[in-house]
C-alpha atoms as one frame of an Amber mdcrd trajectory, in Angstrom:
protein
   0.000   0.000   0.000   1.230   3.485  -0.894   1.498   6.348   1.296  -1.382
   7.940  -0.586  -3.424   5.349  -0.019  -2.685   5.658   3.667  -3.900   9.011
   3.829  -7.598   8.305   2.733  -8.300   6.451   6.416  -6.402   9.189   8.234
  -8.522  11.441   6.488 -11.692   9.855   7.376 -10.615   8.786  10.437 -10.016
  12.890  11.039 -13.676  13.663   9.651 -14.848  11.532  11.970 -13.421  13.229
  15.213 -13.993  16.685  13.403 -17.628  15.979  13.143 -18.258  14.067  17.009
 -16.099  17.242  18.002 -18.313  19.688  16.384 -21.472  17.606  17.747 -20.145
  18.081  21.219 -19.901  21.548  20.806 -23.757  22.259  19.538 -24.288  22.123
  23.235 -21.519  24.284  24.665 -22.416  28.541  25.305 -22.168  30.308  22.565
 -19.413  32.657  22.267 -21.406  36.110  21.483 -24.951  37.737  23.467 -27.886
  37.017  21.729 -29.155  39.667  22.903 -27.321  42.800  25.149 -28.229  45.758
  26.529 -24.580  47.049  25.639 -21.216  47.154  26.750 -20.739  49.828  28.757
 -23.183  53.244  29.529 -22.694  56.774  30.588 -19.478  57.255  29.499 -18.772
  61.373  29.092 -16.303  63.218  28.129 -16.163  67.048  26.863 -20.197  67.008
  27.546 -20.413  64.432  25.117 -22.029  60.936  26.293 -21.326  57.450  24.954
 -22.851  53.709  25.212 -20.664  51.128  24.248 -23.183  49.245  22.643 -21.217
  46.245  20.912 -17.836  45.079  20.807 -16.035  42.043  20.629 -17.262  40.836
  24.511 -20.650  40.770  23.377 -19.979  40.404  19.513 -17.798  37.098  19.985
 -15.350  38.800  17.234 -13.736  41.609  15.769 -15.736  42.575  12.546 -16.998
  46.040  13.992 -17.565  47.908  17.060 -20.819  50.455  17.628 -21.689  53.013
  19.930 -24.583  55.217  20.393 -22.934  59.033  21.280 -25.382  61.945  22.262
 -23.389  65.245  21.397 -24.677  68.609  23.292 -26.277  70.910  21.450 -23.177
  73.712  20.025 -20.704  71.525  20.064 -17.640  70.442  17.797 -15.095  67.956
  18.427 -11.329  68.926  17.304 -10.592  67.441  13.808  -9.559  64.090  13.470
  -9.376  60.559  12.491 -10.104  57.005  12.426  -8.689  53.821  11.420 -11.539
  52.415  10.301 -14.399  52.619   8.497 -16.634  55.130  10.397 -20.752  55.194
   9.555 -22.761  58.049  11.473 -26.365  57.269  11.630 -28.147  60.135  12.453
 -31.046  58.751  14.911 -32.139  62.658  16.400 -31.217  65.935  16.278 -29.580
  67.743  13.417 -25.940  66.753  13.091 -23.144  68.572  10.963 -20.718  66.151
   9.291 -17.487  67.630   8.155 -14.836  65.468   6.228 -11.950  66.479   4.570
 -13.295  70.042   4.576 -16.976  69.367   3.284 -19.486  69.712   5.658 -23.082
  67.958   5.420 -25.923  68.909   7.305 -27.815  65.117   8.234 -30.696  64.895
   9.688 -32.541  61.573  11.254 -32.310  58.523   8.799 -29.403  59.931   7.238
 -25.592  58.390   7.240 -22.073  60.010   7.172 -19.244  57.778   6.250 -15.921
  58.484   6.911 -12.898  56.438   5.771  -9.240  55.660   7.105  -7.015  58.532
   6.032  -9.999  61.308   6.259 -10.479  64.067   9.089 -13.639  64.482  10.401
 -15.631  66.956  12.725 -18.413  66.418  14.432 -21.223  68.863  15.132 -24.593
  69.026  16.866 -26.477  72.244  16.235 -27.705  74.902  18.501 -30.780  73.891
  17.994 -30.519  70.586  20.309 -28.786  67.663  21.336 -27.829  65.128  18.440
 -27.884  61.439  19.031 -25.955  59.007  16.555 -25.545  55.431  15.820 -21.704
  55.110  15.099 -20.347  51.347  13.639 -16.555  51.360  13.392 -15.712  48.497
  11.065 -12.968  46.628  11.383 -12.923  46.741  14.987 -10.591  48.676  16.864
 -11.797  52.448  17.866 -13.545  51.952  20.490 -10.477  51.018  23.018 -11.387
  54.882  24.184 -14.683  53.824  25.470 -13.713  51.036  26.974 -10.851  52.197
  29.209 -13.215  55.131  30.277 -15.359  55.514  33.357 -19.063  54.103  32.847
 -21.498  51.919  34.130 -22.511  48.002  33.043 -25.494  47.955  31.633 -27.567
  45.294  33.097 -28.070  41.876  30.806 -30.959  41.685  28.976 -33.225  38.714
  30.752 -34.422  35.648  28.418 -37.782  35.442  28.552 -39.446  32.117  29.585
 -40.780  29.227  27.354
């Protein structure tokens, strides 16, 4: 017998402790929330307040990050950037969205991207407070928010059969 032939029963013989391993497993805890109530809440800075609302503890991985940020009405941040992708989803409030030197005015249901290599400032009008949806894709940005100050939200309860 060859040593190619050899290697078809190893293979199978692998399968076969792949798949028992993987049957195991069906059983063990998943390694991301099904559902969360976020990461970490009522984290300010400059006036500005965050929720951490996913991240890799509750994601189980490192595809994005997302926050929900409430900016006082009046305010700008200082110019800067990211390096990810950035998507603002405007969710209230009228929010001013300056990259690169254009500014947008967004309103709710509107999105500002911003990619790695652009500055961006952020601005809620006097007019009120501006909440925003922010995904940072890969993840990454959001090591700010978590080495702040904030609370635990508390975990969101499953509801009975």
């Amino acid at each position: 017998m060859t040593s190619r032939h050899l290697l078809v029963p190893v293979f199978i013989c692998a399968l076969s402790v792949a798949s028992a391993c993987l049957a195991a497993d069906s059983d063990a805890k998943p390694t991301y929330s099904y559902a969360s109530n976020g990461v970490l809440d009522n984290i300010g800075a400059g006036g500005v307040k965050w929720k951490l609302v996913v991240d890799e503890s509750n994601l189980g991985g490192k595809e994005l990050e997302a926050a929900e940020v409430t900016i006082p009405a009046g305010t700008t941040t200082p110019s800067h950037g990211h390096g990810a992708v950035e998507i603002l989803y405007v969710l209230s409030g009228v929010y001013e969205h300056e990259v690169n030197g254009k500014r947008y005015r967004l309103k709710p249901g509107m999105v500002g991207i911003v990619r790695p290599g652009d500055k961006v400032r952020h601005t809620a009008t006097k007019d009120g407070d501006t909440k925003l949806l922010v995904i940072w894709a890969p993840a990454g940005e959001a090591h700010r928010l978590q080495q702040a100050q904030g609370t635990k939200p508390e975990p969101v309860p499953e509801v009975p059969k």
